[in-house]
N, C-alpha and C positions, 0 to 999 in steps of 0.2 A: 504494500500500500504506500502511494504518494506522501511524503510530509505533507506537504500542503492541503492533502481532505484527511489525512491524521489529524492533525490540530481540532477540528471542529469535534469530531468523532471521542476523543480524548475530553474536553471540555463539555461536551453533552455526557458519556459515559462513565468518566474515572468514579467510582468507588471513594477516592482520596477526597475528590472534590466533591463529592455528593455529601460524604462523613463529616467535610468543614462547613457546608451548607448548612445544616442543620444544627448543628451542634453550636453557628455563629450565623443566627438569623439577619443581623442586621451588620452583613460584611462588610459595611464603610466603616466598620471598626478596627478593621484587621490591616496592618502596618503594610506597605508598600512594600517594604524587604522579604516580609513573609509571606505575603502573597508570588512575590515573585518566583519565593521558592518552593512553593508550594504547586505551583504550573510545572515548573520542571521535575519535582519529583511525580508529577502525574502523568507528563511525558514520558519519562523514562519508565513508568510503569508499563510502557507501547511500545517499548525499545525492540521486543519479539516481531513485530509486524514490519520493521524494517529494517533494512537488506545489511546497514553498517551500522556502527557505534554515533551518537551524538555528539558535538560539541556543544558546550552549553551557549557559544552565540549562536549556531543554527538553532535551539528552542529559542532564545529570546527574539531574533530574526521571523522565526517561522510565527512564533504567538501575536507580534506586532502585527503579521496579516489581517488579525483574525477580529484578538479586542486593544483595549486600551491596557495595559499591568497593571499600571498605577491605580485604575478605576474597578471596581467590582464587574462581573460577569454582565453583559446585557444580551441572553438570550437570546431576546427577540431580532437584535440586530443580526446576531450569528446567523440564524435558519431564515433572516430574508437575505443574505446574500448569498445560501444555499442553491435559496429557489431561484436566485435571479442568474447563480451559475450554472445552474442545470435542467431545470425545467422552464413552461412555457406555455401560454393560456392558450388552448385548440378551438375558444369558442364554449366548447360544453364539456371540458375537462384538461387537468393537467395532463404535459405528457414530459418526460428528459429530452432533451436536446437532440437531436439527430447524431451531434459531433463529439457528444458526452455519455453515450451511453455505454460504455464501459466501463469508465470511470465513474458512472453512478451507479450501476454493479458492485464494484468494488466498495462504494460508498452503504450501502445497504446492508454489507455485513457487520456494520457499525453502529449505521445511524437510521433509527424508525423514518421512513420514508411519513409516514402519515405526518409529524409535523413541519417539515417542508411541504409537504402539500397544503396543508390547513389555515400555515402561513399565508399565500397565496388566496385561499379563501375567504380567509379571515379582513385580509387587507381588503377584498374585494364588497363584504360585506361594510366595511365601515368606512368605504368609500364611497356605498350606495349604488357602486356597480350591478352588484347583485341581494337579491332581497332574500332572506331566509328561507323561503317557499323553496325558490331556485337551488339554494345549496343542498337542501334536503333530496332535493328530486335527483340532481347532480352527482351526489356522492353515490348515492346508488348502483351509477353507471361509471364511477371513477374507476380505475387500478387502484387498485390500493398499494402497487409498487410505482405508479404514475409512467409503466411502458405501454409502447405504441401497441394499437389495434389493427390490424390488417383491416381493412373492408372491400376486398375482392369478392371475400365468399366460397374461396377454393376449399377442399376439405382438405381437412388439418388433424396428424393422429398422432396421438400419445399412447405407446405402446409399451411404454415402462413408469406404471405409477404405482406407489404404495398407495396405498388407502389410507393407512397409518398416517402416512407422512404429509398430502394433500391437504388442500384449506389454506387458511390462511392463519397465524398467531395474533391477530386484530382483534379477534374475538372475543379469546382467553384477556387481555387486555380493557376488555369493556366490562365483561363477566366480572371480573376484580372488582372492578368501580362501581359499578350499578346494584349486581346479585348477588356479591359477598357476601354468606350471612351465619358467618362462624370463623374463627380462627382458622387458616388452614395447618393440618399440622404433615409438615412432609419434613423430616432431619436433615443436618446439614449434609449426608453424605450422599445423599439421593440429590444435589444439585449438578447440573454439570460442571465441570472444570473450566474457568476463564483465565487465563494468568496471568493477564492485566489486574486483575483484582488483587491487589499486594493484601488487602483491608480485611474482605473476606476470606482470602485463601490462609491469611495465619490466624485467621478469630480474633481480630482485632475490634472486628465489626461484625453480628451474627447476622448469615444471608438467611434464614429462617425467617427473620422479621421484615425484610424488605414488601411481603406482600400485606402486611398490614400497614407498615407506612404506609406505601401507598394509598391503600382505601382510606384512612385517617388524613391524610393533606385532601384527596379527594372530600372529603367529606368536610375538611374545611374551608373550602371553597366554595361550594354548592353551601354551604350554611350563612356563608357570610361572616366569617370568624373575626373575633376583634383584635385587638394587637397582645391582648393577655393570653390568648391559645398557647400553648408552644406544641413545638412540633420536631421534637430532639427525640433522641430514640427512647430515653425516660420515659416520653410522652405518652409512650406503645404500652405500658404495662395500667393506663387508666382506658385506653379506646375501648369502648364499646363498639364490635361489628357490626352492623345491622346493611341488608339491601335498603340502596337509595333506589332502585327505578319506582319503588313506589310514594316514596316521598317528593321523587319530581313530579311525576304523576298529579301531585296535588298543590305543586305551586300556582299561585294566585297573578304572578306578575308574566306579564305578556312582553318582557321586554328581547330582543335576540337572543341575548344569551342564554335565558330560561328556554324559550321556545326550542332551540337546537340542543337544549340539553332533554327536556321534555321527546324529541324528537328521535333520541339516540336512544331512549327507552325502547320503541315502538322496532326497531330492526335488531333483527337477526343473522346481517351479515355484516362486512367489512365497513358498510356504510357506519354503523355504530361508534364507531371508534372514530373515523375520520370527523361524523359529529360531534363526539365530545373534547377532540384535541383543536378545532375551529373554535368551540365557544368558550377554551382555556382561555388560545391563542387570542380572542377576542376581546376577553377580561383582560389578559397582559394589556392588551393597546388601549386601553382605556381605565385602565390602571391610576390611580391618585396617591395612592401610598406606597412608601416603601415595603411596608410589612407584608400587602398584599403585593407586591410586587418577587417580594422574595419567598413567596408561600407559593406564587407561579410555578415562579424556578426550579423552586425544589421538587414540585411536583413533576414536571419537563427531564428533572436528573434522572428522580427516580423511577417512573414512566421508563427511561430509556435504559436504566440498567436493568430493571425487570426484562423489558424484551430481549436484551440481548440475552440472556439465559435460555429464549427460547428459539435463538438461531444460531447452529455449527460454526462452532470456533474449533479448531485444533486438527492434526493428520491422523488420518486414519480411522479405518470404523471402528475401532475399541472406542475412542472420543465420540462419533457418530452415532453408538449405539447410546449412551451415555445421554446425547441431546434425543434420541428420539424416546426415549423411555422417560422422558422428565413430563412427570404428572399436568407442570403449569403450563406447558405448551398448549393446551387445551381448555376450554373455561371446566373450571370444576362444578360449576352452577350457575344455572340463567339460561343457557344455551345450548343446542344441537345440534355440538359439532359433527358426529356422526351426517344426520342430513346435508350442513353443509359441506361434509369432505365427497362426498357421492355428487354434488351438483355444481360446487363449487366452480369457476370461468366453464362449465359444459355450454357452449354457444352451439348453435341449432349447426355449422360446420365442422366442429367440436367432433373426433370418436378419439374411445379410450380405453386403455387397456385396463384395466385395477387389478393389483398382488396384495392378495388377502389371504392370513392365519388362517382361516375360521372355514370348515368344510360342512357342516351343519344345513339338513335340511332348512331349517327356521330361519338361518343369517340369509341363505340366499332368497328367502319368501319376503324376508320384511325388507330387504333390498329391492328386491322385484316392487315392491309397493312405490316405492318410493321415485325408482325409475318412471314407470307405467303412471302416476300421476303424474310425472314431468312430462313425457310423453318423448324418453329418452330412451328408450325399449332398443332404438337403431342403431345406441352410438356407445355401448356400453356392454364388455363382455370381460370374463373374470381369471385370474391365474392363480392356483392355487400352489403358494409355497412350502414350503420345507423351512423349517426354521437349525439355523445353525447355532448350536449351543451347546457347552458340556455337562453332561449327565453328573450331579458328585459324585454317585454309583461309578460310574466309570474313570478307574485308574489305570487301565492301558489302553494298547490301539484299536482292542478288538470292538468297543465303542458298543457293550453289549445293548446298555439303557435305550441308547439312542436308538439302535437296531430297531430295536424289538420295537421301541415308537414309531421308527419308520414304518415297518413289518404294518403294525394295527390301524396306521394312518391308510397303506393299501385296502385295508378288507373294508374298512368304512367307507370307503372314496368307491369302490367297485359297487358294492351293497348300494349304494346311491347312484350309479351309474345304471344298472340292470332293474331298478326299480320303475312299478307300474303306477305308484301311486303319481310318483315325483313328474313324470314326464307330461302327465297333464294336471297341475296343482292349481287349484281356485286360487288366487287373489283376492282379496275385499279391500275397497280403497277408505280410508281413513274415516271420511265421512259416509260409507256405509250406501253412498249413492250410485256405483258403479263397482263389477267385479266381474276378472280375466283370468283364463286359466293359460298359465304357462308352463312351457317347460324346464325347470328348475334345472335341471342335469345340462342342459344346453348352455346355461351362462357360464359354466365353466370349461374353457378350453386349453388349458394348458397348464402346465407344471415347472416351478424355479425351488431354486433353493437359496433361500437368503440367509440376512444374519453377518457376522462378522467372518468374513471367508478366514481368519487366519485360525480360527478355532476348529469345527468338526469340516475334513475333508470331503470333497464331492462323495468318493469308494462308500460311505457310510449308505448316502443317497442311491448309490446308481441303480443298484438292485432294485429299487422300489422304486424307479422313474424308468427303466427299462419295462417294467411288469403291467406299469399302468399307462406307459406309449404305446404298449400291443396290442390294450386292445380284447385281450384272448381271454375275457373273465366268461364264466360259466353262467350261461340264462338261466332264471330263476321260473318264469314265464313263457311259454308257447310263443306268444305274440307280443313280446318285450320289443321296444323300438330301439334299435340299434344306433349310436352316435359318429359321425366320424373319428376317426383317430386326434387324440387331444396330440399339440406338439409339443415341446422342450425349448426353456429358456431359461440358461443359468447366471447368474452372477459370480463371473468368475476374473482373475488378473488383474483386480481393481487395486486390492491393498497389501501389499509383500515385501519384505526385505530385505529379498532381491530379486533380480527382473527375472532371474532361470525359475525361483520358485513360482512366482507369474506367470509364465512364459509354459511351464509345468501344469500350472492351476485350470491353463484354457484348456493342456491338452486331455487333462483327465477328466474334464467334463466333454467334450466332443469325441473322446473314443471309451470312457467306461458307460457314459451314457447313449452311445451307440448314436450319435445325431445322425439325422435325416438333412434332404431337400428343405431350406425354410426354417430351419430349429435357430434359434439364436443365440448370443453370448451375452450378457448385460454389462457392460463399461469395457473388458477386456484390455485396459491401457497399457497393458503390459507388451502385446504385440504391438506397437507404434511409437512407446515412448523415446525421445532422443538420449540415448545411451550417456552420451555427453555431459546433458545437464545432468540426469540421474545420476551420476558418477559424483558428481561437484557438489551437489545437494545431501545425499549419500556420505559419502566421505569415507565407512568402515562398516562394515556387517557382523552382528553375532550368531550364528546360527547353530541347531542341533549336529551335531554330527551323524544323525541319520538322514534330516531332511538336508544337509549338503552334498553327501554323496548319492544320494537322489537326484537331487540335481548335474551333478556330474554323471552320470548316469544316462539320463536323458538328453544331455546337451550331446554326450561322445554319441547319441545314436542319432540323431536330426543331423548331427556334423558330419557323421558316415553316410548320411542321407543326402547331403548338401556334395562332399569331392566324390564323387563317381562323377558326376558335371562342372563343377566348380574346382579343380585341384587346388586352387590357391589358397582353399582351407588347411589343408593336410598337416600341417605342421601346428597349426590349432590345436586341431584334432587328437597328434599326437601327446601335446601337452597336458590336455585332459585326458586321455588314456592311465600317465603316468601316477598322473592326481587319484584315480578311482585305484590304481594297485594300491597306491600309500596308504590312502586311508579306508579302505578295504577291510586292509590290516589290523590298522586302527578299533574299527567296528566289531567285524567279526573273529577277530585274529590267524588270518587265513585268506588266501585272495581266490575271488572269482573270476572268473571272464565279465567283461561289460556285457557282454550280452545275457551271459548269465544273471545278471545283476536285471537287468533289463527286464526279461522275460520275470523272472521274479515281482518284479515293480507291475505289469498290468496281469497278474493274479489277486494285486489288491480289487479289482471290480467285483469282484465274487462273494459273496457275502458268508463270512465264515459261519453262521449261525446255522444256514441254509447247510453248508454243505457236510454239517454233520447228520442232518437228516438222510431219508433212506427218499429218492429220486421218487418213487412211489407216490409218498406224502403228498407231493407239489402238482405230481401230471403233467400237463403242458409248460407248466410256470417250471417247473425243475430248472432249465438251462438260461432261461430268464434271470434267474435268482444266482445259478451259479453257472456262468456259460464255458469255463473250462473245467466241468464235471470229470472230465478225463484225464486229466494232465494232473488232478487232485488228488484221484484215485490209486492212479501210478505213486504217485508220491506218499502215498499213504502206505503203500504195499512194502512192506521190512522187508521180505524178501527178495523184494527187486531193487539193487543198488544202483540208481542211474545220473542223469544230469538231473529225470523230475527230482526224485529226493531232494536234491542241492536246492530245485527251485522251492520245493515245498517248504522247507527248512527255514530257507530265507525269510520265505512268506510269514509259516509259525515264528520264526524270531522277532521279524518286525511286530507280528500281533500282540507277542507278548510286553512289546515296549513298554516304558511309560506314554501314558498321551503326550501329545509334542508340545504342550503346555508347562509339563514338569520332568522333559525329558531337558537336565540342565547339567548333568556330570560330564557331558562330553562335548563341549562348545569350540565348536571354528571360528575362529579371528579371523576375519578376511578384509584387505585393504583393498580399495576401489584407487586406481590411478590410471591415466593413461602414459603416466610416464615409468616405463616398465622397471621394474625392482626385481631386480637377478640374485637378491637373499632370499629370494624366499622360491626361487625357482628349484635349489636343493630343499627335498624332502627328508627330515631326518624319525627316525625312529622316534614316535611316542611325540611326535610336533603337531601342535592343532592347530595350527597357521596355513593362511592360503592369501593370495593375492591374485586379481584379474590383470592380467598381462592385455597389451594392444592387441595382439593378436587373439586375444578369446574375446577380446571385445567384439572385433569386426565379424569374428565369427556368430557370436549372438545376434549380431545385426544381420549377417545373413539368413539365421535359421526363424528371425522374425518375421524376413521375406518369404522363407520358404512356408510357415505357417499363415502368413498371407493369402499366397498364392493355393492353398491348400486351403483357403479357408473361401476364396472365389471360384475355384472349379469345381466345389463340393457344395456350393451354392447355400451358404451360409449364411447369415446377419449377424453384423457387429449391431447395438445396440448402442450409440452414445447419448451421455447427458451429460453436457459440459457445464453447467453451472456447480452442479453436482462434483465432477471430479475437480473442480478448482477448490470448494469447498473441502474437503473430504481427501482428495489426493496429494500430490507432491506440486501438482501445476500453479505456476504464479500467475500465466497469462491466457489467455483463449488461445492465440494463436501456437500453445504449447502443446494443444490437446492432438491427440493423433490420428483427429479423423482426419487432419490435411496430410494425413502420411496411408491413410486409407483409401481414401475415396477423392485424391487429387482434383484442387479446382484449376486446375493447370494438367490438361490428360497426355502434355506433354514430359510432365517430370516422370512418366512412367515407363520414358522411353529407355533400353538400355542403356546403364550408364547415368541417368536422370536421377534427381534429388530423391527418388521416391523408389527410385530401384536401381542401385547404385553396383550391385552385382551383375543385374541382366535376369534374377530369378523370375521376375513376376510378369506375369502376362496381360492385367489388365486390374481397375480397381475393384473393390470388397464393397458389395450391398450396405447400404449404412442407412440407419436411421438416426432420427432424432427424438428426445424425448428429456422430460423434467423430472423426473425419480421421485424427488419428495422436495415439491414449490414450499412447502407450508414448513420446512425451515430453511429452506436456501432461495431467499424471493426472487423468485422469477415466474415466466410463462414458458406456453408451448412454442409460442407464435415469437417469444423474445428470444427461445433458446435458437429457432432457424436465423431468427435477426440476427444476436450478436455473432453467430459463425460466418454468415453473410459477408456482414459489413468490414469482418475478419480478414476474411480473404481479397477484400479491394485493399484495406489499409496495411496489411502487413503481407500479403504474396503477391502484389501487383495484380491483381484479377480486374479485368475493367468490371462495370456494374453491369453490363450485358452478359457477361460469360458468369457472373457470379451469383446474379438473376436465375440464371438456367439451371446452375448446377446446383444450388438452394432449392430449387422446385422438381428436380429432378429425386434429390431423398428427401423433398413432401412427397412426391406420388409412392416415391417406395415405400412407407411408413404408413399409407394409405391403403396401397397393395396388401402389407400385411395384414391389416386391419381385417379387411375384407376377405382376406383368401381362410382367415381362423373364425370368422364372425358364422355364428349359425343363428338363424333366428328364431328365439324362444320363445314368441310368444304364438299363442295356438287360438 
């Protein structure tokens, strides 16, 4: 992030400045010197978000942009030169800037768009521009991240949404204010991690109380509080909670501000919030006292560090899961978020895919209601996940807990599929006036596995996404209506600590899960990322010494796969050869052949649970569940001493590991450079050191190609959601993401030799889509996620807007293709 939109984002956000707000109501008390330093130690509290170290005149340089030091904070001046830097009145709604929209991306992981917008509003209403009626009808139809709307009318598909994750956190923010109507009690450890927050993160300051301040300066603003209120954290242990929507409800004065408060009562979406930060922002402007003026503010702080709690800060889905599991993202009372995450921006162009937990006759009936009175029945069909997580039960690799949940997940998802009730199920609409019988089993087409990939691997899954891609479940009924084949889409090579175990992640989901024609990969970043920066960013890896020579493992067979045509690997190749004998050693005390190694590694697809049963038990599922039943067998038989044994062996030793969670006795050190270190090219006995030499690098760059390529003749889909992986990943920029290394907006860097295939492997680009994962904590849209790649490709690959036009409309139809080609229509 920019210093220059830091600054603002630090001064609405710090924790430090929030703590001195309150605690010193009437900050024209507070000395010049200390306030000075009080800015910079709130700066340095952001020191994380950019790229070098501070000098303390670049914070006093960079703060003079913003306010005055000498003088107290003036909010309101701050977020009107927000809005005058980034957004812009369209007539009937804010929109960012055409020239700014990336950097007001960047700005949203920071700072609540709603009050730069309301700004804007605000001003407009006490300029008489616009009269109360207007803003009320207006917000309705605003963004509530204030990005462009297409209005062509092309169809537009979201093919990768959590349900979980969708909506908007606007909500949860009005809910607080309005329908509070008890202490919330959620502990400090169940917050997520900010690490800007010096305050909170050492208990200096308890973040447990932050949502009751809130409602309590709330509450003393809508009362009319006189200058004896205080509103220090002391204050919180006399507040009395109570819901206000019903006490505005019953105010008596007609004047704006009531009315737009009154106003934000009556909604149930995003418009709610953007009303009641307009008719703050409008008290601020017409403000006469200091008290009330610093009762604004504080409420603006803390308003803004509540939200940010409920959007992804930090790398990686360990933090990710972290933000998506936090209770306040959601309103806990008042509101229905559920309704709104199912409807939420669905524009009549609008199809979409939704990844949902819940396999339950009942969730997909009172969904169906909900659609069929939208009269969204067309544009809405469902994926039902696999959720990735460790069992406590489960202390080695054989991952029985999980198994046996996946196992029970099959027979209930089947039982629901072969069902005669389900295929034609009455509907009743709310109001009891109208009711449709659909088919329930029809809204679900497809199967992922989500979750934090670095915890339970795909091998856990495949058995039970192989079992329920085929198809082959046994009719219960004569005259059972048979479904087409659901497809497969996995979340895989999104989050790894290193790019082979990535690079690994994709392939055992596209070959333990047997993909088809059409199946897809979700993020996949690991085939496209620039090795380069990865390496720079990266800097050192710690890994199991199981999952490393795994990875060596797999690289020497893609690489073996790569010089039969490409010889200039070979001596790559070699060097990983050498690496797998060493630490071979290491592991098992004894070395194998890499192929032996190999072949061992896709035994893991097989589900060891299964193949202690008798083939009998399963019937046609047998070789589903365990598809090298023979090679098991062999290796089971003591009397026959062959290579299987070897492979079996391997297989049972791996099972019996610890999970790769607490597999920590035997850790690989490995140095990321491209400037090659010849100490560590000698392997010595009992050394758990490794190092990526230039030459394994380029090599990986080719066998990314080659899984490219492998991944367009096989007629595949990558899956991208770039707001997403900027959040969530290693990427700083848009133009990092590697769908421009996928699906080239330039179809000449694909030429041999070309940026994009620099060996000569690949023969043409990879099917891509586009899609938002989860808007409702990383704000974005569908239609912002094609823009900002778009406008990507003019400004950072030379693309003119003709050619960039095209190839942006080109993965719209594909994502639309999909849509359609998995869409069955359920309703009867």
């Amino acid at each position: 992030m920019q210093l220059q939109w830091l600054i603002p984002a630090v001064l609405l956000n710090s924790d430090r400045l929030l703590n001195h707000t309150l605690n010193t109501p009437d900050s024209n008390v507070t000395e010049v010197a200390n306030r000075e330093q009080l800015y910079r130690m709130a700066l340095r509290d952001y020191q994380g978000y950019l790229p070098g170290r501070l000098r303390q005149e670049d914070i006093d340089l960079a703060l003079g942009q913003w306010i005055d030091i000498s003088r107290p904070i003036d909010l309101l001046s701050l977020l009107d030169k927000l809005r005058q830097e980034f957004i812009r009145w369209q007539g009937d709604r804010f929109e960012v800037k055409h020239r700014q929209l990336e950097p007001w991306l960047t700005l949203l992981s920071q700072v609540d768009p709603a009050w730069v917008i309301s700004t804007g509003y605000s001003e407009w209403l006490d300029n008489g521009v616009l009269s109360v009626e207007q803003v009320i009808e207006l917000t309705r139809a605003q963004c509530p991240n204030a990005l462009p709307k297409r209005f062509d009318g092309e169809p537009i598909a979201d093919n990768h949404v959590h349900l979980g994750g969708h909506g908007h956190y606007s909500l949860s923010m009005a809910a607080f204010a309005l329908h509070l109507n008890s202490r919330p009690e959620q502990t400090q450890d169940r917050w997520p991690y900010r690490q800007e927050h010096s305050l909170f993160n050492s208990g200096s300051c308890d973040i447990t109380k932050l949502p009751v301040m809130f409602h309590r300066l709330f509450s003393l603003l809508v009362d009319g509080s006189t200058e004896c209120e205080s509103y220090s954290w002391e204050s919180l242990d006399d507040h009395r909670v109570s819901p206000y929507s019903t006490k505005l409800q019953e105010l008596t004065s007609s004047g704006p501000i009531q009315r737009l408060l009154v106003a934000a009562t009556n909604e149930n979406g995003p418009a709610s919030w953007l009303l009641l930060t307009t008719a703050i922002l409008l008290l601020l402007r017409q403000s006469k006292s200091v008290y009330q003026t610093s009762l604004v503010q504080a409420f603006i702080q803390t308003s803004s560090v509540l939200r940010n709690y409920m959007v992804v800060s930090g790398v990686g889905l360990g933090d990710f899961v972290d933000y998506f599991g936090f209770n306040y993202r959601k309103p806990i009372v008042g509101m229905d978020y559920g309704r709104h995450s199912q409807l939420y921006d669905l524009y009549d162009n609008h199809l979409r895919e939704f990844r949902v937990a819940k396999n339950t006759y009942k969730y997909f009936a009172d969904v169906a209601r909900v659609c069929l009175e939208a009269k969204s029945d067309a544009q809405i069909h469902f994926v039902y996940h696999f959720t990735r997580g460790f069992e406590t039960k489960d202390k080695n690799r054989r991952y029985t807990k999980a198994r046996q949940g996946s196992a029970k997940s099959v027979r209930k998802l089947q039982k629901f599929f072969s069902s005669v009730t389900f295929d034609s199920y009455p509907i009743i609409f709310e109001n009891f006036s109208n009711s449709q019988r659909v088919d329930l089993r029809a809204m679900l087409r497809g199967f992922d596995v989500a979750g934090n990939e670095n915890e339970l691997p795909i091998e856990v899954f495949a058995p039970a996404l192989r079992t329920l891609r085929s198809a082959t479940h046994r009719h219960k009924f004569p005259l059972e209506k048979r479904l087409r084949q659901p497809f497969i889409t996995l979340h895989a090579g999104e989050d790894y600590g290193h790019v082979l175990s990535g690079l690994r992640a994709v392939d055992e989901a596209v070959t333990f899960c047997d993909y088809q024609p059409g199946d897809r990969v979700g993020h996949g970043l690991a085939l496209g990322v620039d090795l380069d920066k990865w390496i720079e960013r990266q800097q050192h890896i710690y890994l199991p010494l199981q999952e490393h020579i795994d990875n060596l493992v797999w690289c020497y067979q893609h690489g073996m796969e790569l010089i039969a045509n490409y010889p200039q690997f070979q001596p790559a190749v070699m060097i990983v050869k050498e690496k797998i004998s060493h630490f071979c050693y290491e592991l098992y005390g004894k070395e194998f052949s890499p192929r032996t190694l190999y072949q061992a590694w896709l035994l893991r697809r097989n589900c060891p649970l299964m193949a202690e049963k008798k083939g009998a038990e399963l019937d046609a599922e047998w070789l589903l569940w365990v598809p090298d039943a023979s090679l098991i067998r062999k290796g089971q038989d003591t009397e026959n001493v062959s290579d299987m044994t070897d492979l079996y062996r391997i297989w049972l030793k791996y099972l019996e590991r610890k999970r790769h969670d607490k597999d920590r006795e035997q850790v690989v050190s490995i140095s990321c450079s491209r400037v090659g270190n010849t100490d560590t090219c000698v392997l010595q006995a009992g050394q758990l050191k490794d190092s990526l030499s230039p030459a394994e690098l380029e090599l990986i760059h080719g066998i990314q190609d080659l899984m490219l390529e492998r991944f367009s003749q096989s007629q595949w889909v990558l899956e991208a959601c770039p707001t997403s992986n900027l959040y969530i990943g290693r990427l700083e920029t848009y133009d990092e993401h590697p769908i421009f290394r996928w699906s080239p907006p330039k179809r000449d860097e694909l030429q041999p030799g070309g940026k994009s295939n620099r060996f000569g492997i690949r023969t043409g680009p990879v099917r891509v889509c586009i899609n938002t994962d989860d808007a409702g904590l990383m704000p974005t849209t569908l239609e912002n996620e094609h823009r900002v790649i778009k406008e990507c490709a003019i400004n950072s690959f030379g693309v003119s807007d003709h050619d960039a036009s095209q190839w942006i409309d080109s993965i719209r139809r594909t994502g639309v293709e999909l849509f359609h080609s998995n869409h069955l229509n359920w309703t009867t």
